[in-house]
C-alpha positions as CSV (number, residue, x, y, z in Angstrom):
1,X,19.6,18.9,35.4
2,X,21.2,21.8,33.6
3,X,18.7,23.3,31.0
4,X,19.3,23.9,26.9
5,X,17.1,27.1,26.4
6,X,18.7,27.4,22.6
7,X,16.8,23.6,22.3
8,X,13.3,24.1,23.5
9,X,11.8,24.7,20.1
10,X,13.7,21.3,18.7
11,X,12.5,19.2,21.9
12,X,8.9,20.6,21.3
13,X,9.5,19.0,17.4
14,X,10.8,15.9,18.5
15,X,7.9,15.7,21.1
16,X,5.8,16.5,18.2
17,X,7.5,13.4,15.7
18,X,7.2,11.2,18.4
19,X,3.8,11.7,19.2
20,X,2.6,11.3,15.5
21,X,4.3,8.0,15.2
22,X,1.9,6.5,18.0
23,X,0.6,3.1,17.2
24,X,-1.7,0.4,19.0
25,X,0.7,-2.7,20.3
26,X,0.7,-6.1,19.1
27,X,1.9,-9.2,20.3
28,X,5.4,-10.4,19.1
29,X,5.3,-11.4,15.2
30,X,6.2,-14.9,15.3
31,X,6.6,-17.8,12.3
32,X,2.9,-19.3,12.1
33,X,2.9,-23.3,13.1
34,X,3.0,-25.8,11.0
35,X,-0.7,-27.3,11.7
36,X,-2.3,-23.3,11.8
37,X,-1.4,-22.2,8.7
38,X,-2.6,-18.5,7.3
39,X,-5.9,-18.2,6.1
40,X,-6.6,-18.8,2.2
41,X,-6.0,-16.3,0.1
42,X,-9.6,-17.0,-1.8
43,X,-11.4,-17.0,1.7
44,X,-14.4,-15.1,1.8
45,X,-13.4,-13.4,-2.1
46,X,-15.7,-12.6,-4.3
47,X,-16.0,-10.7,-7.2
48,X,-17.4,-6.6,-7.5
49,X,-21.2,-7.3,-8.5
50,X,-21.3,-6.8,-12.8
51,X,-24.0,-3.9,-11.9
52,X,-21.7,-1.5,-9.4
53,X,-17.9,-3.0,-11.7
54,X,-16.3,-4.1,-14.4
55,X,-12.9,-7.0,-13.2
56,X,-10.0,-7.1,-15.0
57,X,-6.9,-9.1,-14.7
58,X,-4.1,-10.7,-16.6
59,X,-2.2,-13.7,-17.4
60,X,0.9,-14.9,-19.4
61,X,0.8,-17.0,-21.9
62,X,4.1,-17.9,-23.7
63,X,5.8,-14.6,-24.1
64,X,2.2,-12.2,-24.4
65,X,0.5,-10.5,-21.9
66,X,-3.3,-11.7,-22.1
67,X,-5.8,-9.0,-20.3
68,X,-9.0,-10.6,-19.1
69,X,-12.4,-9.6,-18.2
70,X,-13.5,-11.5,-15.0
71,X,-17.0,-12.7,-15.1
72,X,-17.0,-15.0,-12.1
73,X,-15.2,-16.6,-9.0
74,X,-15.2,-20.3,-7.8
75,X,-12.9,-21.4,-5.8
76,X,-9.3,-21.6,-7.0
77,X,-10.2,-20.5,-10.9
78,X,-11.7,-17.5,-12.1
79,X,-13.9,-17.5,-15.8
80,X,-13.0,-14.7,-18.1
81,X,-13.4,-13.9,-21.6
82,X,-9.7,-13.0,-23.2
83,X,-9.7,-9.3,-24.3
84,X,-5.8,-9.1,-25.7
85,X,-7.6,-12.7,-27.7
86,X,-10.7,-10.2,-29.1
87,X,-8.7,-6.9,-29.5
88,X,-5.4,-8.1,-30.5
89,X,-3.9,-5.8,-27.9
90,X,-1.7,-7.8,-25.2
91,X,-0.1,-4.5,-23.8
92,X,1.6,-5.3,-20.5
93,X,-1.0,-2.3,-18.9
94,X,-3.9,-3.6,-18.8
95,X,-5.8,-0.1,-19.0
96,X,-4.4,-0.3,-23.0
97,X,-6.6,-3.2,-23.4
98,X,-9.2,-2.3,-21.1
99,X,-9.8,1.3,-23.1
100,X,-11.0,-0.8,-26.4
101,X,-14.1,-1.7,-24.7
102,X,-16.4,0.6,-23.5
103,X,-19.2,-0.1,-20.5
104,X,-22.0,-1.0,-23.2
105,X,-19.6,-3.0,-25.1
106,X,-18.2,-4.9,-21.7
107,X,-21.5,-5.5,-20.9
108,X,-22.3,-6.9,-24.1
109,X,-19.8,-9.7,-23.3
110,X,-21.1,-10.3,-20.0
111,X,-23.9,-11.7,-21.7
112,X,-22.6,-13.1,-24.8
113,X,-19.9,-14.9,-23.1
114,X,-17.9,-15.8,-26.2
115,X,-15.2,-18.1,-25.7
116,X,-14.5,-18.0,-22.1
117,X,-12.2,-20.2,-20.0
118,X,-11.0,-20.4,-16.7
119,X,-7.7,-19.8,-15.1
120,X,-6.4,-20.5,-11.9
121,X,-6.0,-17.4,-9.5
122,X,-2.1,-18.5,-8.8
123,X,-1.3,-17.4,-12.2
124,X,-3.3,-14.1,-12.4
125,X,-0.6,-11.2,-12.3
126,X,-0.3,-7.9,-10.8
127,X,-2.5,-5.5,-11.9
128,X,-0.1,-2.0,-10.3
129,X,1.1,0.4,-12.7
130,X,4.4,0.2,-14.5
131,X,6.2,3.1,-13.4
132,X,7.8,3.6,-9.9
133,X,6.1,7.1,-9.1
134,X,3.8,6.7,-6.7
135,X,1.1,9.1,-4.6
136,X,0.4,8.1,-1.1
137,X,-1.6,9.1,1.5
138,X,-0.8,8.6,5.2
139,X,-3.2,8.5,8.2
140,X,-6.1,8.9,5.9
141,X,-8.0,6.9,8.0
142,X,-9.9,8.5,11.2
143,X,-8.7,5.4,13.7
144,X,-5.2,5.3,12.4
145,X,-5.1,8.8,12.9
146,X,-6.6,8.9,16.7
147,X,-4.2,6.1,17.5
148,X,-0.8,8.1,15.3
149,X,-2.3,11.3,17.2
150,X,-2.7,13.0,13.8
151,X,-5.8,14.3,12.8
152,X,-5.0,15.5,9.3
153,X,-4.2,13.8,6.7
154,X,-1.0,14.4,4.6
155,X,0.8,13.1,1.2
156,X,4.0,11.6,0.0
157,X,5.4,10.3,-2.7
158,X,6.2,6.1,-3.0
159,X,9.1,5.2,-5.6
160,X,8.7,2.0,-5.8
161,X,7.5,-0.8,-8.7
162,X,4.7,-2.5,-8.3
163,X,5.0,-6.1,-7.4
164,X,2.4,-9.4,-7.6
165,X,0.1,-10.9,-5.8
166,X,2.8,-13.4,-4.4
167,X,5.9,-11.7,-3.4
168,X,8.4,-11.9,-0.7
169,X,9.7,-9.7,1.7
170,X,13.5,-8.7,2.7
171,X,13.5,-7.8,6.4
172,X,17.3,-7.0,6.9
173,X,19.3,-6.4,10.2
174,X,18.2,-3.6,12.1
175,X,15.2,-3.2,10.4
176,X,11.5,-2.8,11.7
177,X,9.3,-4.2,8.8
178,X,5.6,-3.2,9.4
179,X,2.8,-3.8,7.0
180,X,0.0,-1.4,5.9
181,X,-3.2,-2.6,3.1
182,X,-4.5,-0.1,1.1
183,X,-6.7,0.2,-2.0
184,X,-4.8,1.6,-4.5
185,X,-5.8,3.2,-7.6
186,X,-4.9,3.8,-11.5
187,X,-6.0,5.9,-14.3
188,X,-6.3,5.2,-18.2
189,X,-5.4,8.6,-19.0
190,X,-2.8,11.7,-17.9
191,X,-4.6,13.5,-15.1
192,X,-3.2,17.1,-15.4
193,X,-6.5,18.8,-13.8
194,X,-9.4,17.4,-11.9
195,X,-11.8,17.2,-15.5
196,X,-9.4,14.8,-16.5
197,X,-10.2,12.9,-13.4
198,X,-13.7,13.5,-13.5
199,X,-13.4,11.9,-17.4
200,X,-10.9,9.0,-16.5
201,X,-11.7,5.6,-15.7
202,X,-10.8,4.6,-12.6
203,X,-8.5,1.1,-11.6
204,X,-9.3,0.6,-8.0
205,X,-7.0,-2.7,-6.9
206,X,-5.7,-3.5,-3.7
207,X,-1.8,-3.2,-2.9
208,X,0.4,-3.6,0.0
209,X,3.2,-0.5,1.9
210,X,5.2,-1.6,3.7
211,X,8.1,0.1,5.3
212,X,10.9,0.1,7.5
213,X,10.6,2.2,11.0
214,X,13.8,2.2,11.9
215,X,14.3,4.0,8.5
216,X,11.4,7.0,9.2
217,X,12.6,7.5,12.7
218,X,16.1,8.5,11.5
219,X,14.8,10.1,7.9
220,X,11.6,11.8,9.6
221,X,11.5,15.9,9.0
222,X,10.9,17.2,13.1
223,X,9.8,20.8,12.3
224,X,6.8,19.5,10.1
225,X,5.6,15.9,10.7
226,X,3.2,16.5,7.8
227,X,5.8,17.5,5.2
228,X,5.6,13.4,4.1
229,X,9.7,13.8,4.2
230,X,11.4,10.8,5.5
231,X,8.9,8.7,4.3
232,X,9.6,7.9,1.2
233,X,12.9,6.6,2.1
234,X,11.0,4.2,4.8
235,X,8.8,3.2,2.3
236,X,10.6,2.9,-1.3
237,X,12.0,0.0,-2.6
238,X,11.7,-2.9,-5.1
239,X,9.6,-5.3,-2.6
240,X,7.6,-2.6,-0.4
241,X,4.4,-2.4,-3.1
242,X,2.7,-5.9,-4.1
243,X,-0.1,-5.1,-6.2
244,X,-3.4,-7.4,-6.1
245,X,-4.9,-9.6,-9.2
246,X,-7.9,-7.9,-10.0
247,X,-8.3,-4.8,-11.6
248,X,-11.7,-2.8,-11.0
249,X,-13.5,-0.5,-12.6
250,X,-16.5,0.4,-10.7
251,X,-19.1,2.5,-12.3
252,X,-19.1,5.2,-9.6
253,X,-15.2,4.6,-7.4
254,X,-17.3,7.0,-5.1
255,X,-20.4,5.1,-4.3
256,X,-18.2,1.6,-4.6
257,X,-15.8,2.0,-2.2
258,X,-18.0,2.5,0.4
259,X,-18.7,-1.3,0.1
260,X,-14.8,-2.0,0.3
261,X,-12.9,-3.6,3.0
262,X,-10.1,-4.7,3.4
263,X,-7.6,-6.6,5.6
264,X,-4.1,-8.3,7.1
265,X,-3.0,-11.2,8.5
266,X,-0.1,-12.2,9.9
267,X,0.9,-15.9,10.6
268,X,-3.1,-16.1,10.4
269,X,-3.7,-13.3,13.2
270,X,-6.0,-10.4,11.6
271,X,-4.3,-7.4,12.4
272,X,-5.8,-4.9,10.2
273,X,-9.7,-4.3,9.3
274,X,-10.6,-1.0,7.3
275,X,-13.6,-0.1,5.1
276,X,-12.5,2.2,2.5
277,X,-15.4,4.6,2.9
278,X,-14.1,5.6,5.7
279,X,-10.7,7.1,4.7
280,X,-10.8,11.1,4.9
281,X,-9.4,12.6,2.0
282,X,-11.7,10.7,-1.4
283,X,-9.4,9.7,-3.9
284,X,-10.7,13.2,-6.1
285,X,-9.0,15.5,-3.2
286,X,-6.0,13.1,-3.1
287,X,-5.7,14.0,-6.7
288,X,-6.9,17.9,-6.4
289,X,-4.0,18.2,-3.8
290,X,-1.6,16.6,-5.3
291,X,-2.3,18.7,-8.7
292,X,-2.6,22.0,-7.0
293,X,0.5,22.1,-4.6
294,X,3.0,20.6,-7.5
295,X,4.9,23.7,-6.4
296,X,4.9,24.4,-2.9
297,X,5.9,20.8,-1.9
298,X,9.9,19.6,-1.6
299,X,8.7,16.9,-3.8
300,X,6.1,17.6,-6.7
301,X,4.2,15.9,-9.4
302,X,2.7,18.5,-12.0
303,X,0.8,15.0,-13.7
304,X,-0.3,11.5,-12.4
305,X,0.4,10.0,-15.5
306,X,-0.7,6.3,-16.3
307,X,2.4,4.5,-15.2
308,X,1.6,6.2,-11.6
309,X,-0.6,5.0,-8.5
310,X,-2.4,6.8,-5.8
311,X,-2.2,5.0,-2.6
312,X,-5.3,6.1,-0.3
313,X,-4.2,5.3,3.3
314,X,-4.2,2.4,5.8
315,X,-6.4,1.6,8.8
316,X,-5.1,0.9,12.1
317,X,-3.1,-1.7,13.9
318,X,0.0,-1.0,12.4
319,X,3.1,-2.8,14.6
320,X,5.0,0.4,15.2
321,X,4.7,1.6,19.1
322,X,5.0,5.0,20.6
323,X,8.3,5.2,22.6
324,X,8.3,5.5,26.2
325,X,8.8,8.6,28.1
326,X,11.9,7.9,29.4
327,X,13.3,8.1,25.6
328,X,11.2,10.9,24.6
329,X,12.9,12.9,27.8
330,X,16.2,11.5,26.5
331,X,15.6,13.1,23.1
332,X,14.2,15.8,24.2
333,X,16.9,16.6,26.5
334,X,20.3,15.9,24.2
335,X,22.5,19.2,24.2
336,X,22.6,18.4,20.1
337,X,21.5,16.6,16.9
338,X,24.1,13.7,17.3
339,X,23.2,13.0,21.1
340,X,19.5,12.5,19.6
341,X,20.4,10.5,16.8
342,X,22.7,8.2,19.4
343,X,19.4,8.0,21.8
344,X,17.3,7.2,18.4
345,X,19.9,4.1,17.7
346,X,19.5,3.1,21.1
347,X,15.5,3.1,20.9
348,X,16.1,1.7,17.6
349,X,18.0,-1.7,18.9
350,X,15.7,-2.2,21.6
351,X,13.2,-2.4,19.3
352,X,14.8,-4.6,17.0
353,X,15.9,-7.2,19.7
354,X,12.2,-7.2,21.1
355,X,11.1,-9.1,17.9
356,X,7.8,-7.6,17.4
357,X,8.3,-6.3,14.2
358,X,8.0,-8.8,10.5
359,X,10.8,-11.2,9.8
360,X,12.0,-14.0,8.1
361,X,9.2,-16.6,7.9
362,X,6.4,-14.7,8.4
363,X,3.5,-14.5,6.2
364,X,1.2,-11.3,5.8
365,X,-2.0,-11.8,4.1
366,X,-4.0,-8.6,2.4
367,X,-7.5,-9.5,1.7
368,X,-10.7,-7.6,0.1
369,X,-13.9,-8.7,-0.3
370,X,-13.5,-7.3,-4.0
371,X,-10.3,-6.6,-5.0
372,X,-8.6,-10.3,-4.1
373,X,-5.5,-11.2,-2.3
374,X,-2.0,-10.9,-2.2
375,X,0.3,-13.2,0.0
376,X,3.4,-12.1,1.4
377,X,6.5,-14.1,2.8
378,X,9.4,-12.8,4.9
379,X,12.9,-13.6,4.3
380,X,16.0,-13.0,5.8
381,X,18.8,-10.7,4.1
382,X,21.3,-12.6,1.5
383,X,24.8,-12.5,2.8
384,X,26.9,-9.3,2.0
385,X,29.3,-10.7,-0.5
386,X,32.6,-11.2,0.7
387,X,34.8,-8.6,-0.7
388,X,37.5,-10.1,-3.4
């Protein structure tokens, strides 16, 4: 075989890309059958103990927003007492109504309990933030990282709007749709500088990424892996960020989260199974980096402002598959950029018609033992519209 010397360093960088985009096989994702349905959203829920959180969420009542405090879980209800009702606030963030009441005073009506009522969990909302700039961490987690070959953890930014806790899913021709549950978090103030974090109050709630492979192979940056370029454009989009019901404050986020777990199904298969104490960068040094390298970064965020989230990472058992070595050698190998991205489309189709990855009528399930549920389903593309 006749050698490419000028190429070496670009085959070591795509050997390199490759290698970080290792993940743990699963079998093919398939439509679940009619008599094994997905496990209950509400299964095995409960709510954050009063003495480690404070749980908010929200509901719509005519054309208002009504932000509640949750005081307990049964079943398919949950029993709240109506903060927008008290404060006369009925903000669409629930942080605006949440900030009128402080610990002591929240507290106060968790033993009072004036006037409260239950509602079912089908029409509690999404608690995500209201802007489409997003933090997000990626292999944050030690096992995702062993089994992605990384051992660092790295940052990107996620422009997306935050969804619900029911949503559906596009997965379009030639894509590979893969899921990833996270705890997410929010602030009820600007954080320009790690003593605003320190005096914040921290929204922990969990959310979904999800992302198209096809999309980060193509987009990914080969001379540094870590850079978090490519992956925004995998992971962007107006149905890749469902946000849980329940918003939660927890007294300490640091002490809480190592009681956290969280979870996915698929078609009623658990796939995923983290604990959030676990993930290596804490949320504080996800914000300290992201505050400190503003400049030095081809993307940048000089604030994380309230309409932004920080998402902290996934655990493994992510669908996406290291390649064999017989496509690695082609990359490796290709006298030029177009002869890799034409071995890279080939990879790509293979993958596609092995049916492994999400599509139309599957349902992925994130769960937390605190932060609630959201339910997924997959649907298939609308037609392009025929041209008139």
């Amino acid at each position: 075989m006749r050698s490419h010397p000028s190429l070496t360093p670009i085959a070591c960088l795509v050997l390199a890309a490759f290698s970080a985009l290792t993940f743990v096989p699963h079998t093919v994702a398939r439509a679940a059958p009619a008599n094994q349905p997905a496990p209950s959203a509400q299964a095995a829920l409960a709510l954050a103990p009063l003495h480690q959180a404070h749980t908010f969420a929200q509901v719509r009542q005519g054309d208002a927003i009504h932000t509640l405090f949750v005081l307990a879980l049964a079943g398919d209800a949950v029993t709240a007492v109506d903060l927008s009702a008290l404060s006369g606030s009925y903000s669409a963030d629930a942080f605006d109504v949440v900030r009128l009441f402080d610990a002591a005073a929240l507290d106060a009506l968790a033993r009072q309990r004036p006037r409260v009522q239950r509602y079912a969990i089908a029409r509690l909302l999404g608690v995500g933030p209201r802007g489409i700039d997003h933090i997000a961490a990626g292999t944050n987690y030690r096992a995702h990282g062993e089994e992605v070959g990384l051992h660092d953890a790295f940052l990107f930014p996620k422009k997306s709007p935050a969804g619900g806790p029911r949503t559906t899913l596009v997965a379009g021709p030639g894509a590979m749709i893969d899921y990833e549950v996270e705890v997410c978090a929010r602030f009820d103030r600007e954080l320009r500088s790690l003593a605003d974090f320190d005096e914040a109050r921290t929204g922990l709630f969990l959310c979904g990424d999800y992302s198209d492979r096809a999309t980060l192979i193509r987009k990914l940056n080969l001379r540094n892996v870590l850079s978090g370029d490519g992956f925004p454009d995998a992971k962007s989009g107006a149905d890749r960020f469902p946000a849980g019901p329940f918003l939660v404050v927890p007294r300490d986020w640091k002490a809480f989260l190592n009681d956290v777990r969280i979870a996915t199904y698929v078609d009623g298969e658990r796939r995923q199974q983290a604990q959030a104490g676990d993930m290596i960068k804490d949320l504080r040094t996800i914000v300290a980096e992201t505050l400190a390298e503003a400049t030095t970064r081809t993307w940048s965020y000089r604030a994380i402002g309230t309409d932004s989230g920080v998402l902290t990472g996934t655990g493994d058992g992510v669908i996406f598959q290291k390649p064999g070595a017989a496509t690695m050698k082609a990359v490796m190998t290709a006298p030029d950029r177009q002869q890799q991205l034409a071995v890279i489309d080939r990879y790509i189709d293979g993958e596609v018609a092995r049916g492994i990855y999400l599509r139309a009528g599957n349902e992925v399930v994130y769960t937390s033992n605190y932060l609630g549920a959201i339910r997924t389903t997959v649907v298939a593309a609308p037609p392009p519209t025929p041209n008139k």
